[in-house]
N, C-alpha and C positions, 0 to 999 in steps of 0.2 A: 606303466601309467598311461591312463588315455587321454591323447592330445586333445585341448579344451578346443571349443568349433570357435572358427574366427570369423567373423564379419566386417569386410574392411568396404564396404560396396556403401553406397550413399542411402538415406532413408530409403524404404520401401523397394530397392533393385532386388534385393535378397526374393521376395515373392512375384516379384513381376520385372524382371530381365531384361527383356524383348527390347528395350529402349537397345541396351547394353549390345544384344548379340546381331545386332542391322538384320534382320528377318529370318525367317526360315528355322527360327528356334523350338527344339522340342519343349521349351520351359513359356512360350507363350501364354499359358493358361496360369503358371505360376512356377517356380522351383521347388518350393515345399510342397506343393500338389502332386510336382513329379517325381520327386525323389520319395517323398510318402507311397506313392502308389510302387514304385519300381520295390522299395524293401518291402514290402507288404507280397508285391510279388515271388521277393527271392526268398523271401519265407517260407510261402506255400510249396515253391517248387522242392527246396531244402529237405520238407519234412516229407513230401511227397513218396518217397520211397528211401531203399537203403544204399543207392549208386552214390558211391564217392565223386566227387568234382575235380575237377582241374584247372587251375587256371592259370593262362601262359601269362608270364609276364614279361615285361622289357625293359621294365624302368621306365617307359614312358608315358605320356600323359594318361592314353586312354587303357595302358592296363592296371596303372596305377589310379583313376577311375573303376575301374571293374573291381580292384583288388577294396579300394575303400568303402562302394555299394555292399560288396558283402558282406565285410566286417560290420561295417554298421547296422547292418539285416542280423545277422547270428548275434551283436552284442543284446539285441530286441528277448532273443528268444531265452527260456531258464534253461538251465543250466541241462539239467535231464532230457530235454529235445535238443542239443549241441551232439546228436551220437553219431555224425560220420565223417570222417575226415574231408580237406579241404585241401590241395597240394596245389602251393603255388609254386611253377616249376619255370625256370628262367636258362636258356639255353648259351652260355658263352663259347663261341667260335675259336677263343683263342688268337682271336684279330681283331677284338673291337678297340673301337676310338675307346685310346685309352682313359678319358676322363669318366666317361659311358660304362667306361667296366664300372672303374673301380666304383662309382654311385651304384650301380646295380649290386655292386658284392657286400657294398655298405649296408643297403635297402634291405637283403636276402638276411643276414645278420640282424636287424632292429624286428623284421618280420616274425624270424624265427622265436627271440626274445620275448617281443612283447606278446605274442599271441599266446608263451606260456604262461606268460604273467600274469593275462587276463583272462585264463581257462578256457581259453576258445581251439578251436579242433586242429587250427589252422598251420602247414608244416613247410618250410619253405626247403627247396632242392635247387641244386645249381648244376648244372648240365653240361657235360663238356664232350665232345668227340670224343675216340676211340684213338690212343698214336695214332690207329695205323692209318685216318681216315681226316686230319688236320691239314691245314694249309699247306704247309711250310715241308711237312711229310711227304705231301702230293708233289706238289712245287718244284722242289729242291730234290725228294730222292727218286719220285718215280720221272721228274723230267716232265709233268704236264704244266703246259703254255698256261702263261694267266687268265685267269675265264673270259669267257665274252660270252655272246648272244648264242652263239651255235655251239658252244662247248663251254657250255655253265655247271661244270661239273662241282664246284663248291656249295651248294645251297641246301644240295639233298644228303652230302654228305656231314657238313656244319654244322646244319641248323634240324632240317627236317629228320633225318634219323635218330637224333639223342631224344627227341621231345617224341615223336612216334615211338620207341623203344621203351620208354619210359609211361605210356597212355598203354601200351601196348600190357603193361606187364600189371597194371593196374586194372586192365580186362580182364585178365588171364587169370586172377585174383577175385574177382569179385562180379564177373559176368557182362559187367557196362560199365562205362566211363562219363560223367560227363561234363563235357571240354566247355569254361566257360570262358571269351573271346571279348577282346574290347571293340572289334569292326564296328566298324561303321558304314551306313551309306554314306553316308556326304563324304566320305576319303577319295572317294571317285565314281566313275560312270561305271566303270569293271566290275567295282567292287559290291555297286550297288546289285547291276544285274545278277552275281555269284551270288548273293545275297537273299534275291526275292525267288530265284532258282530253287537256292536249298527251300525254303522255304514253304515253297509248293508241296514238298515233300512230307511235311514234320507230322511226325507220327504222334507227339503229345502240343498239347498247347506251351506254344512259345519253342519247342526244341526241333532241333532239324537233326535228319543224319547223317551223320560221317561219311562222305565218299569214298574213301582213303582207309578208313575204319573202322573196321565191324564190330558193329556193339556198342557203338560211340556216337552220342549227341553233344548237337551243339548247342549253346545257350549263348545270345548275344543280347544283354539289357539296355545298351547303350546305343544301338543300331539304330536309331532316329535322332540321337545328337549331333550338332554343329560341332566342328573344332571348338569355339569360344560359348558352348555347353560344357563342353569339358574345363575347359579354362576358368569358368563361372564357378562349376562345383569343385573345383580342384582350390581357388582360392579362398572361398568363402566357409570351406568346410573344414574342420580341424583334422592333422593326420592322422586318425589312432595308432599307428606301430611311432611314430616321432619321429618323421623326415619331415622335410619342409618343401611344403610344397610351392612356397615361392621363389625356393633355389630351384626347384625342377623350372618353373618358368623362366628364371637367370640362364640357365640352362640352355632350354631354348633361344631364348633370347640371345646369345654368347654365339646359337652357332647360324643367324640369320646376318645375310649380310649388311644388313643396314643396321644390326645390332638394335632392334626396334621390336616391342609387341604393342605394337599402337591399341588405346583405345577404339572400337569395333563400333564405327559408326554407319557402314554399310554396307553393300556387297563386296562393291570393289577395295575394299580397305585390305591391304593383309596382314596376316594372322599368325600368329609364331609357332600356331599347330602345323605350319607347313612346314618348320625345319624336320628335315631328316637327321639318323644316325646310322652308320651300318660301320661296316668292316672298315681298318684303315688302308688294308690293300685293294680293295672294290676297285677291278678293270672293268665291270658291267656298265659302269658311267664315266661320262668323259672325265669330271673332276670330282672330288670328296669336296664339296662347297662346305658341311657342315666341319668342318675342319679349317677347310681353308679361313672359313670363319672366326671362328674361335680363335686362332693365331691372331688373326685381324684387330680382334675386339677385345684381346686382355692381352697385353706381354707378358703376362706368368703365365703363358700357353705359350712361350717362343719355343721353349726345349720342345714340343711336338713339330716343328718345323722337318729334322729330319724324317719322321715316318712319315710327311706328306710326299719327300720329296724321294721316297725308297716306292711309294706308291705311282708315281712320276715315271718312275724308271722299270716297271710294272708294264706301264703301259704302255698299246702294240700301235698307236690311231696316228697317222700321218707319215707323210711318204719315207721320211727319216729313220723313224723307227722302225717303220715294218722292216723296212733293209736290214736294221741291225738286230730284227728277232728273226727273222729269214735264215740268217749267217750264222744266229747261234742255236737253232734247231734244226736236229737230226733231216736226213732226206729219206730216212728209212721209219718208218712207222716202229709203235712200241713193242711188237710182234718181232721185226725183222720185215716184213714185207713191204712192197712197195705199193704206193694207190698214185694213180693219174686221176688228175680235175682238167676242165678246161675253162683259164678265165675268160670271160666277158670281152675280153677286148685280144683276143688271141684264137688264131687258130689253130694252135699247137699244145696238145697237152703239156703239160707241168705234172712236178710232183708233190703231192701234199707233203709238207714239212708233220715232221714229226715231233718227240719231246725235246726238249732240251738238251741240248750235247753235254759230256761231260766236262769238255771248259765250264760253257755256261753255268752250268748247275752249281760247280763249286764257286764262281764269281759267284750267285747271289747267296751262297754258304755264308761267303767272307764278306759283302754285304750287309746281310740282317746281321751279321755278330757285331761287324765295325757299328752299326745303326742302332745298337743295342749299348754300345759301349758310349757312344756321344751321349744319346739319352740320357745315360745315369748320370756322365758327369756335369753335364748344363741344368738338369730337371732337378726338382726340388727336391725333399728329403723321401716324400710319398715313392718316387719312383728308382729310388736309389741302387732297389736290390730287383728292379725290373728283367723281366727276362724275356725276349720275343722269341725265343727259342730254350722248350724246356730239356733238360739232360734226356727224357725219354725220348721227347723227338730226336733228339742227335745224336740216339742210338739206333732209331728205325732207322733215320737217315744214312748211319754209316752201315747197318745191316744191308738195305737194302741197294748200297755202291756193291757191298764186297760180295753177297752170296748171289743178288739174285742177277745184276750187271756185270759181274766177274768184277770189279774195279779193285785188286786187290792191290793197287797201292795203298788201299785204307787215308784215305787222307783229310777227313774229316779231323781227328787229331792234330793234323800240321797245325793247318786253315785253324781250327778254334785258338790255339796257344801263337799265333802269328795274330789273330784280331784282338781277341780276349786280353793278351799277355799274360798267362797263367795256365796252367799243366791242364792235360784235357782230366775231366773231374771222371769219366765212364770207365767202368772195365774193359777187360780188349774181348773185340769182336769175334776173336778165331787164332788161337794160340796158334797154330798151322800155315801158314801163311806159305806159300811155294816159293814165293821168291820173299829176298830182302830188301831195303830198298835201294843199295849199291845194284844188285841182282838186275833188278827191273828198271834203271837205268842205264844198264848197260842192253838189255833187252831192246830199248827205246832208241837207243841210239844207234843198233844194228839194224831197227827197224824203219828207219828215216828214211821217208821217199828217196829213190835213188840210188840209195846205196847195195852192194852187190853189182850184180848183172856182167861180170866180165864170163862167170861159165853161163855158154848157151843153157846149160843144163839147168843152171839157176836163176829164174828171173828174178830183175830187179824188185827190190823193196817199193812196196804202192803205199797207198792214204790209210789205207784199211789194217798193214802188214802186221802191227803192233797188239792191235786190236785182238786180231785172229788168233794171233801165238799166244798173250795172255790169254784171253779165254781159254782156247783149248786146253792150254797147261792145267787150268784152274779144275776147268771140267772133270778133267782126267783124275786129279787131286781128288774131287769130292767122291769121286765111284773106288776110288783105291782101296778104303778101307772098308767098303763094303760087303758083307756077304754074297749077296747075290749083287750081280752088275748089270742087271740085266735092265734095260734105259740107253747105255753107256753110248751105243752108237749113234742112237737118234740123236743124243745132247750132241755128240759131236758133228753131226751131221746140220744141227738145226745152228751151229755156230757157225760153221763154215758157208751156210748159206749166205747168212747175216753178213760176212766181211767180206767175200769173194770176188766183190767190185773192185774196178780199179778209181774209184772215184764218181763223183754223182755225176757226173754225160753220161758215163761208161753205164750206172744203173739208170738211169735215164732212156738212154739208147737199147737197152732189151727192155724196158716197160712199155718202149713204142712197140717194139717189136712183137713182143710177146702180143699185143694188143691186138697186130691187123694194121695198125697206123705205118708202116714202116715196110713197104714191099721187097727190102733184104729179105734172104732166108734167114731166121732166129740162130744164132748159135746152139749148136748141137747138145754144148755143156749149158741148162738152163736150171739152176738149183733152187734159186729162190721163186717162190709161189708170189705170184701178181693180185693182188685184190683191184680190180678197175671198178671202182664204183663212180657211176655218175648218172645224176648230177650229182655235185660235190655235198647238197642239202641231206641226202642219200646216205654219204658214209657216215653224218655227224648223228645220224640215226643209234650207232655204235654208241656203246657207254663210253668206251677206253677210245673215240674217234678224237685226232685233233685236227684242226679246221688249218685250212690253207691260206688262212691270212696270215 
């Protein structure tokens, strides 16, 4: 059924606004003028040729604007010119504010529904990462630090890849794509000039080209809207799929901190189009305000209190933490090798800190589990069977400790049934395992700084000693049942490089060396490869680089 249009605005604002949006409004001239004129336009462009569309969505105001302009354009047209489909496609990270999901998977569902109900072309798709390319996968199994500015590795693998994969395969299909966007200029100064950029470019009236992707225009109808343009037609116009759109405004509203969408009586007033939403672990920004928000401004948003505060502990920004994410990442790069930076206030190179150690990684295993288990039992009945970590991840996770790390104490299993309190739900990773876990306890315990060294012949056990012996063992393990074995040396070789320090001075002390920095003669035995890259902006050039804060 189609949502009846609602007018809640006072006589005569519905066609003349302007009082309503304090200036700079695209509906100046009138709202029904302008939204006449934009479906009129989405019409033409629609029937124009046979390119299927796209439209990103977010659940937020302005794609849920773009998404209502065109339904109400196609509902115009008969039935026999409705002939190409219309995908609106909505990207979940798998880390969004969790109120944010669940409205968007709600929205994706009524979409889907109503648009068969009302024979319209229109399909909605929900998009999710790849295992092996999710947060919590990255995070926790390969050991990368939480994003920042120089090593924002999450965004392109999140968000940008599923929806590019997806646009991608819908070229590949049908020749061109095209991508229709809720942008706006007035969202910023950036965004405007990106904006008028493409636009120099546009090969048809109204669409620009994809820079990013070939065969792919852009269509942006709303690109001369105010925030409180969107706001205007978001409440004044009925939903057709049947969400409400003055819960999407609660919405907003819930995560501004003054808990306020004031009426718009001028520039300086503001606008509940400013709240944001993104990921609940987002270390790109000092705080998740629209979060912190929300807790603020409803107590049946307390039970979110832990995932702000696992976001907290996330984060790398003040002299306290940095120390305590220093300590718990590696001094050896993901490779095994080692890179020198020189900071700012030093004249003495350092060593860029690498992923996350294996303590670390499993403390924030047993983290998100325990943070996963408060959730269910304080959060209401909606989040009860929540999971911030699904059984796939916790399989990449423990694949990629045991095969690709050597960590074959497998301990993912422990860690789950010690937070969870309940049997790990996955199959086993590797029926073969070299040792057991009495085995590699005992292993651990021969291998504890220190211990040996009474024969010359045998020196003492180092930081590294434990490390060394599992891998090797493990190494050895995997070429055994092999046919051919041919590899077998280098793997051994490329492990021994990796542990042969006696401790980070010790690798420290030949990274100067090896450098030039250090007028000793270098040690004769020099196995591990030095990457010196600097300036430090230099290595974050690297995909797989992590940054030295």
């Amino acid at each position: 059924m189609t949502a009846e249009t609602t007018n809640d605005a006072p006589n005569g604002l519905l066609d003349n606004p302007a009082p309503f949006m304090g200036g700079g409004s695209a509906f100046d001239g009138g709202m029904s003028g302008e939204l006449a004129a934009l479906r009129t336009e989405i019409c033409t462009l629609y029937k124009d040729d046979a390119v299927p569309w796209v439209i990103g969505y977010s659940g937020g105001k302005d794609s849920t604007a773009i998404l209502q302009l065109v339904w109400r354009a196609l509902e115009k047209l008969p039935a026999a010119e409705r002939t190409k489909p219309v995908h609106v496609i909505s990207t979940d990270t798998l880390v969004e504010n969790p109120v944010v999901a669940a409205w968007v998977s709600g929205s994706l569902k009524k979409i889907g529904d109503a648009a068969r109900e009302q024979g319209l072309p229109i399909q909605s798709h929900r998009l999710t990462p790849p295992v092996e390319d999710t947060f919590w996968v990255n995070l926790i199994g390969r050991g990368y630090p939480a994003p920042r500015n120089k090593f924002r590795w999450c965004t392109n693998r999140l968000k940008i890849q599923p929806s590019n994969n997806f646009i991608r395969d819908v070229v590949r299909e049908n020749g061109e794509a095209i991508l229709v966007l809720g942008t706006r200029r007035a969202e910023s100064q950036a965004r405007a000039r990106n904006m008028a950029k493409h636009a120099e470019n546009a090969v048809r009236d109204r669409l620009s080209p994809n820079v990013t992707l070939p065969n792919c225009l852009i269509y942006t109808p709303i690109e001369r809207w105010a925030n409180d343009d969107v706001w205007a037609f978001l409440t004044r116009e009925g939903n057709p799929w049947g969400q409400d759109n003055h819960a999407l405004m609660g919405m907003y509203r819930g995560a501004s901190e003054d808990g306020e969408c004031p009426l718009v009586v001028d520039k300086t007033t503001p606008s509940c189009g400013n709240s944001r939403f993104g990921c609940y672990v987002c270390t790109l920004v000092d705080q998740d305000r629209s979060m912190a928000a929300m807790i603020q401004n409803d107590a049946e948003k307390e039970w979110m209190e832990p995932l702000l505060a696992l976001r907290d502990e996330l984060d790398f920004r003040g002299d306290e933490k940095r120390a305590t994410e220093k300590k718990n990442r590696d001094y050896r790069r993901l490779s095994g090798n080692l890179t020198l930076y020189h900071p700012g206030d030093s004249d003495e190179s350092q060593l860029v800190r690498g992923p996350y150690t294996q303590e670390a990684r499993a403390n924030w295993l047993r983290r998100v589990l325990e943070t996963q288990q408060i959730v269910r039992e304080i959060g209401p009945p909606a989040v009860a069977e929540t999971e911030l970590l699904t059984l796939p991840e916790l399989q990449e996770i423990r694949r990629l400790w045991v095969v690709e790390k050597h960590e074959i104490e497998d301990l993912v299993p422990q860690i789950y049934e010690e937070a969870i309190g309940e049997a790990y739900p996955g199959p086993p990773i590797d029926e073969d395992l070299v040792f057991d876990a009495e085995a590699l306890a005992m292993l651990r315990e021969e291998s504890q700084p220190g211990v040996g060294g009474d024969d010359p012949a045998v020196p003492a056990a180092g930081p590294l000693t434990f490390e060394l012996a599992r891998n090797l063992l493990d190494v050895e393990r995997r070429f055994r049942t092999k046919a051919n074995r041919r590899g077998l040396y280098k793997a051994l070789e490329k492990t021994v490089e990796k542990c042969f320090y006696d401790g980070e001075d010790d690798a420290l002390d030949r990274a100067r060396q090896r450098s030039g920095e250090d007028e000793q003669e270098p040690p004769k035995k020099e196995l591990v490869q030095i990457s010196l890259l600097q300036p430090i902006n230099d290595a974050e050039q690297n995909a797989e680089a992590v940054d030295a804060d």
